[in-house]
C-alpha positions in Angstrom: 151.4 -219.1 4.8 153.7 -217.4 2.1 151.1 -215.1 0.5 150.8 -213.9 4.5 153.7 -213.5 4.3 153.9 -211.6 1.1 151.1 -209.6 2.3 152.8 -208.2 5.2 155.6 -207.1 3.1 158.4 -209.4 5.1 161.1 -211.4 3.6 161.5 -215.3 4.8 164.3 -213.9 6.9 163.2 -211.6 8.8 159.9 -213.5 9.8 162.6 -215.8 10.8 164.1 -213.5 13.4 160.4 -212.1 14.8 159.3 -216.2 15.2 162.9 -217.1 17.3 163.0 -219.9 14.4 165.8 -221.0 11.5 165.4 -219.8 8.0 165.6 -223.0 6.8 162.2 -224.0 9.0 160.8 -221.0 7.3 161.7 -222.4 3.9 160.1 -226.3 4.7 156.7 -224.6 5.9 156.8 -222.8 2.6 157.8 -225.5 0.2 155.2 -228.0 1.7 158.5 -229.4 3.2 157.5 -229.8 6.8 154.3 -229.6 8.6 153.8 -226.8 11.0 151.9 -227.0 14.7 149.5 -224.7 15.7 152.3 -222.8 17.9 153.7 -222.5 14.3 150.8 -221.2 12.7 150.6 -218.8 15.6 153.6 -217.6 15.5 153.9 -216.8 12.1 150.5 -214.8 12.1 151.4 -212.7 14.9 155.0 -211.4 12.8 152.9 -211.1 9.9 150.9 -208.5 11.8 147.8 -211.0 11.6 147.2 -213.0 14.6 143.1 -212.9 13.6 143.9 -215.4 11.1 145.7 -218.1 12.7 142.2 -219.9 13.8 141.3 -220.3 10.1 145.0 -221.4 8.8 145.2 -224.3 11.9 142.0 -225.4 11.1 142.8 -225.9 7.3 146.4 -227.4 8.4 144.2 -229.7 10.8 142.0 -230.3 7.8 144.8 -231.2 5.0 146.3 -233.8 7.1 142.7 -235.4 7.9 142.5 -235.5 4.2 145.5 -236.6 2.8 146.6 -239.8 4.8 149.3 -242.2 4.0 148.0 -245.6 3.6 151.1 -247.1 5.9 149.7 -244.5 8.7 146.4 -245.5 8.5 146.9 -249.1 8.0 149.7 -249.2 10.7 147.9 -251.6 13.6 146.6 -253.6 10.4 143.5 -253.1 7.5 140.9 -253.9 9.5 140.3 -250.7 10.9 140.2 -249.4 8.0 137.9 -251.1 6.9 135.5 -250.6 9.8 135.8 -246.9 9.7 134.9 -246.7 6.3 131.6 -248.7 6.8 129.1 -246.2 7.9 130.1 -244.3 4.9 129.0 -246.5 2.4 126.0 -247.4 4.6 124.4 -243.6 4.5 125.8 -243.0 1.1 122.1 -243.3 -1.6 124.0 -243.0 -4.9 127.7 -244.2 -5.0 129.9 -243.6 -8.3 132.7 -245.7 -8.6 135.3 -245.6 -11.5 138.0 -248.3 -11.0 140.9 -248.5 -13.2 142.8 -251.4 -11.1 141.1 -253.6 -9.3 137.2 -254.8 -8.7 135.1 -252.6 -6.0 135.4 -253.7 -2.6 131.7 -254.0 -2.1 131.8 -256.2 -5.0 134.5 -258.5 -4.3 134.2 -261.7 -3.0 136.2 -263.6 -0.2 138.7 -264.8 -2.4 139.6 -261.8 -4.1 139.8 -259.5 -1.2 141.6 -262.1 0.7 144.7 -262.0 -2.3 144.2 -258.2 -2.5 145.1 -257.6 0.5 147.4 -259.8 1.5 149.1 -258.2 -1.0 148.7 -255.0 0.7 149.6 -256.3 3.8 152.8 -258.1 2.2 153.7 -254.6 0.2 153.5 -252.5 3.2 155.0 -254.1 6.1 151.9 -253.5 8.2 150.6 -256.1 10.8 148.5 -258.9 9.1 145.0 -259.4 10.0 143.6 -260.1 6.8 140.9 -262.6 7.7 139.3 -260.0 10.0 139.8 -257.1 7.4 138.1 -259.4 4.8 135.6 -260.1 7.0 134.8 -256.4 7.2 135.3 -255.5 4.0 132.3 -258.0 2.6 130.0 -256.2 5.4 129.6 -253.2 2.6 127.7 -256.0 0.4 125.3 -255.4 2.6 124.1 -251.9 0.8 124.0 -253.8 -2.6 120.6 -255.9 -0.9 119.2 -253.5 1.6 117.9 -249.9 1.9 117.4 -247.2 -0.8 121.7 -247.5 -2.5 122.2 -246.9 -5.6 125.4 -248.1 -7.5 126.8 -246.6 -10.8 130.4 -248.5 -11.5 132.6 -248.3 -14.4 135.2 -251.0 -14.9 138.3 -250.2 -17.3 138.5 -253.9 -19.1 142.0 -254.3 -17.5 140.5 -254.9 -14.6 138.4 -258.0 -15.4 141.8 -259.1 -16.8 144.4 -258.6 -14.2 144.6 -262.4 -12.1 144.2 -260.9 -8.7 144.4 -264.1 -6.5 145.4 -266.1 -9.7 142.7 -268.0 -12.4 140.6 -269.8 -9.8 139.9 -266.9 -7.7 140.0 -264.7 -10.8 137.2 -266.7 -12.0 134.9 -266.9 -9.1 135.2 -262.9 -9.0 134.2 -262.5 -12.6 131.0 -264.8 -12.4 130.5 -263.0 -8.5 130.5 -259.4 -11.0 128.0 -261.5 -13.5 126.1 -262.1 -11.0 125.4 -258.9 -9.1 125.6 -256.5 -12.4 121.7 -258.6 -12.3 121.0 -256.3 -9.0 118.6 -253.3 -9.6 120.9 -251.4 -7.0 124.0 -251.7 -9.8 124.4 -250.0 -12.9 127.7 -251.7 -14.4 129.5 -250.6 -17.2 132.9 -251.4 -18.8 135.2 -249.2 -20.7 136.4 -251.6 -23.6 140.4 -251.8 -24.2 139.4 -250.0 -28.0 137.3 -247.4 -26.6 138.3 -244.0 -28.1 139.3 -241.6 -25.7 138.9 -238.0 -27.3 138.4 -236.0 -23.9 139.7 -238.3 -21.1 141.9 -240.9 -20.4 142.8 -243.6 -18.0 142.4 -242.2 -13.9 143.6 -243.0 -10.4 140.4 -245.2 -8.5 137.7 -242.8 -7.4 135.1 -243.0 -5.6 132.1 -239.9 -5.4 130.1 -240.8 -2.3 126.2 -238.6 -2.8 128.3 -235.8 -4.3 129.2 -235.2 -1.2 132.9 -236.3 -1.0 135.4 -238.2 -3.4 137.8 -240.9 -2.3 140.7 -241.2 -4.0 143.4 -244.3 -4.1 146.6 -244.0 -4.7 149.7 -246.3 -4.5 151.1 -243.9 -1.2 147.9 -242.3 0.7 144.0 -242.0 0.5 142.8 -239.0 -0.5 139.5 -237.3 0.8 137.9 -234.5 -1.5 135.1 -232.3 0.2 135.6 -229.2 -1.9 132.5 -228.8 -3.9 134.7 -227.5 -6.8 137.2 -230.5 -6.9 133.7 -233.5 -6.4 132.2 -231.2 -9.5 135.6 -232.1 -11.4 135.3 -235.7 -10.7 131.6 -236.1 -11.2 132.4 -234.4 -14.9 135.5 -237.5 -15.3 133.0 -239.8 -14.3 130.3 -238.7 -16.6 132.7 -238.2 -19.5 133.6 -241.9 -18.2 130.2 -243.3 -18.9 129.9 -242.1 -22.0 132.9 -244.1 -23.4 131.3 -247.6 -21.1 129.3 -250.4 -22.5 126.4 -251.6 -20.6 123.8 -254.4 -20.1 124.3 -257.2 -23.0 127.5 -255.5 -24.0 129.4 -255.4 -20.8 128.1 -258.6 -20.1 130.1 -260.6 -23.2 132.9 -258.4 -22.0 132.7 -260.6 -18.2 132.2 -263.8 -20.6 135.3 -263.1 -22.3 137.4 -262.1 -19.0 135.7 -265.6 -17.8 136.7 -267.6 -21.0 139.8 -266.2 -21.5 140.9 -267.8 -17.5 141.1 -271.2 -19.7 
């Protein structure tokens, strides 16, 4: 909306005056600071001489907040929802690519774990709790590891098999759940050892690339949904330059014996 601005050749205060608005609403459009209707977007393209381009701005406004939404927004009548919605997804997805730097994979986690998890959530975020019926959701994505054409390419940092979701029992039941389904010919596991070099990338946010298609990314605030084919093409490169750093078969195998071992 600025460089519109800018390209009409109009300073923030006049487009002020022609839009009937503050300049301080001008400023909080501009700065990412507010988000604007469409009656917004409307009016601004008609003072900036452009009213042909408001269709295209409301539909990327319209787009940007589909995209980017706040975990406390979208969890806000509880997780289960959540993840319902997210289940066809995974279900239509062939080859899923999942880098985790936190915690296990949701389609890999078992009742135990996901149950801690997000109770945790829940706890952290004030939402309503209906864990039991979000768990009960979440272990539907399992599903894709058994049946139909799904492929599954996951890299673990080692931290992860380390951090006591749940605590040592459930900890434990995870890790030999993760021994257990690395065996699958629908998972390719690897795990990024603690002493792995890392000469062109380091430690990232949770992603996950859905048939190169569209990325998910967690973060502590908000889910973020990538569809630009020049921001997946970034991630697919992390993940690859990922892999390369990974252990597999054996390998990442006495890495799960040592998570396992080291519970006591």
């Amino acid at each position: 909306m600025r460089d519109l601005r800018l390209d009409a050749g109009i300073t923030a205060h006049e487009l002020s005056g022609r839009c009937g608005w503050s300049p301080a609403k001008t400023s909080r459009f501009e700065h990412a600071g507010a988000v604007p209707t469409d009656a917004d977007i409307r009016a601004w393209c008609t003072a900036c001489g452009a009213p042909q381009q408001a269709a295209d701005l409301i539909a990327a406004n319209r787009q940007a907040d589909h995209l980017y939404v706040e975990w406390r927004r979208k969890h806000r009548s509880g997780l289960r929802r959540t993840q319902e919605e997210l289940l066809p997804l995974h279900e239509r997805t062939q080859v899923q690519r999942v880098y985790c730097s936190k915690v296990i994979p949701g389609f890999f986690q078992t009742t135990g774990y996901a149950t801690a998890l997000l109770g945790a959530i829940t706890r952290f975020q004030g939402t309503p709790d209906d864990v039991a019926e979000a768990v009960r959701s979440r272990r539907k994505r399992e599903r894709a590891l058994y049946e139909g054409d799904h492929r599954f390419v996951v890299l673990l940092e080692e931290v992860v098999l380390r951090y006591r979701i749940g605590g040592a029992a459930v900890m434990a039941g995870q890790l030999e759940h993760l021994l257990d389904v690395m065996r699958l010919p629908s998972v390719a596991l690897g795990v990024i050892p603690f002493t792995a070099d890392r000469p062109d990338m380091w430690p990232l946010e949770p992603f996950y690339v859905f048939d190169d298609e569209r990325v998910i990314v967690e973060t502590l605030s908000a889910e973020i949904s990538i569809t630009v084919p020049g921001e997946i093409q970034l991630y697919t490169r992390a993940f690859a330059e990922m892999g390369r750093m990974a252990v597999y078969g054996p390998s990442a195998r006495d890495r799960l014996v040592a998570a396992v071992d080291a519970l006591g």
